[in-house]
C-alpha positions in Angstrom: -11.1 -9.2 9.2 -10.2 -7.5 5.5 -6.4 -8.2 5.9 -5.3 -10.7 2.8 -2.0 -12.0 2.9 -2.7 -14.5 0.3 -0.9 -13.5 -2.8 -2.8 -12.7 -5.8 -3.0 -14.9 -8.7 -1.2 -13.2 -11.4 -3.4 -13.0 -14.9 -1.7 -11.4 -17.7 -3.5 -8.2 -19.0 -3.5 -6.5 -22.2 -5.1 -3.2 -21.4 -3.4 0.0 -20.5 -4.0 3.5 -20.7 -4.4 6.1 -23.2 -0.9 6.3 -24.9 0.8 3.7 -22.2 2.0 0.4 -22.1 -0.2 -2.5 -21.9 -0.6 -3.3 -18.4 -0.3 0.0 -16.9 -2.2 1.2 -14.3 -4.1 -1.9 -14.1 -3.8 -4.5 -11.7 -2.0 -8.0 -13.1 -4.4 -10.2 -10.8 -8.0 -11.5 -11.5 -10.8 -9.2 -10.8 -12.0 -10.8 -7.7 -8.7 -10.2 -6.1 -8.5 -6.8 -7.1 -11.4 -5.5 -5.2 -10.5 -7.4 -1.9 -8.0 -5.7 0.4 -4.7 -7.3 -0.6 -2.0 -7.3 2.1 2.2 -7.5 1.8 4.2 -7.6 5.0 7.3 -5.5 4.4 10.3 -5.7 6.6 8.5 -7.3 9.7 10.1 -7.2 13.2 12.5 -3.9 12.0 12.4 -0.3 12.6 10.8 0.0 9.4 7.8 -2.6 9.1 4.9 -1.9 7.4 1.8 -2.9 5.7 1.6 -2.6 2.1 -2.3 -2.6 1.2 -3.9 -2.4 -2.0 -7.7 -2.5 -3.8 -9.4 -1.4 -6.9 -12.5 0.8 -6.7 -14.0 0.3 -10.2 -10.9 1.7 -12.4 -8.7 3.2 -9.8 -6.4 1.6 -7.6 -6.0 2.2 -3.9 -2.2 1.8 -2.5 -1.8 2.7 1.6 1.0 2.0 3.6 0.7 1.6 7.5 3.8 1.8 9.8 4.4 2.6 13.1 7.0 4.8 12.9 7.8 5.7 9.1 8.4 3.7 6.4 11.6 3.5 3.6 10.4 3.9 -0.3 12.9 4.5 -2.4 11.0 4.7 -5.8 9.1 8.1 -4.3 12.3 9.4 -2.1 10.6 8.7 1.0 12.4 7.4 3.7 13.3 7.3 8.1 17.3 8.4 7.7 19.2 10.2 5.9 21.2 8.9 2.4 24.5 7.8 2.9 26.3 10.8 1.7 24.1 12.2 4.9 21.5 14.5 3.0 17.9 13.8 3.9 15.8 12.4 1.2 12.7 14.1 0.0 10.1 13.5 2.4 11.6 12.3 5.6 8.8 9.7 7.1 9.7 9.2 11.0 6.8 10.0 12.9 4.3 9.6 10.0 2.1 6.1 10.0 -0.2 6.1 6.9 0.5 6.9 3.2 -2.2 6.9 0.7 -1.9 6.8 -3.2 -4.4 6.5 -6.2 -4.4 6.3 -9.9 -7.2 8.1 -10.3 -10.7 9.3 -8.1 -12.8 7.0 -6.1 -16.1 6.8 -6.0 -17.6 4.8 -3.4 -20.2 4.0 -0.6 -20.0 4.8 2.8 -19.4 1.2 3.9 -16.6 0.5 1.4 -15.0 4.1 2.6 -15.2 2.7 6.3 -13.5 0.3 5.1 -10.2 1.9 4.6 -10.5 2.7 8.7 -11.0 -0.6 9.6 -8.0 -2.1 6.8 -5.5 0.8 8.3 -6.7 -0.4 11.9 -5.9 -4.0 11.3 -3.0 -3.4 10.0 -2.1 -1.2 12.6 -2.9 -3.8 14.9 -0.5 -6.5 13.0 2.3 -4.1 13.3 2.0 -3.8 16.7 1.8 -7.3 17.4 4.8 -8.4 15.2 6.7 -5.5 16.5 10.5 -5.6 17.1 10.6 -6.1 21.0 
């Protein structure tokens, strides 16, 4: 199983990228954690659970949400209704079940790309079993 729910250690990080803050587009946890499959349950047992996973791959980090029916992220205008002054936001996400984000390209094996099958499964799986009844 490659779903961790076990929160990260936080480690404070003084790296960045060219011309940005220290900190960005790095992950703030120790380097063993970063390349495991870190898991965040978001808004279990409602209409809009999901799965928050992420991972690094060398210098680029991996960020895929699973839901079953959508997902509300209000930082990218994404979201399963409409705003309250009833216009739809960006991307409307009902009927969608996987979003996938990177800083940057991956480059990896064939077993660590399988990988994001199986982490999507499992998380797909969790969803399912935690569902609102």
């Amino acid at each position: 199983m490659l779903l961790d729910f076990t929160e990260p250690k936080k480690v404070k990080i003084d790296a960045g990228f060219d011309g940005g803050p220290a900190g960005g587009y790095v992950p703030q946890m120790s380097d063993d954690d970063a390349r495991r499959w870190k898991a965040k349950k978001v808004n279990i047992g409602k209409d809009d659970a999901r799965i928050e996973l992420r991972r690094s791959f060398d210098h680029s980090q991996v960020f895929i949400i699973v839901a079953l029916d959508g997902w509300n992220l209000a930082a990218k205008h994404e979201a399963r209704a409409k705003n309250p002054d009833g216009r739809w936001h960006h991307t409307d996400t009902r009927g969608l079940n996987v979003r996938m984000s990177m800083n940057g390209p991956i480059l990896t094996t064939f077993d660590d790309f399988a990988e994001i099958s199986q982490i999507i499964e499992e998380a797909k799986a969790y969803l399912i079993e935690h569902a609102k009844v």
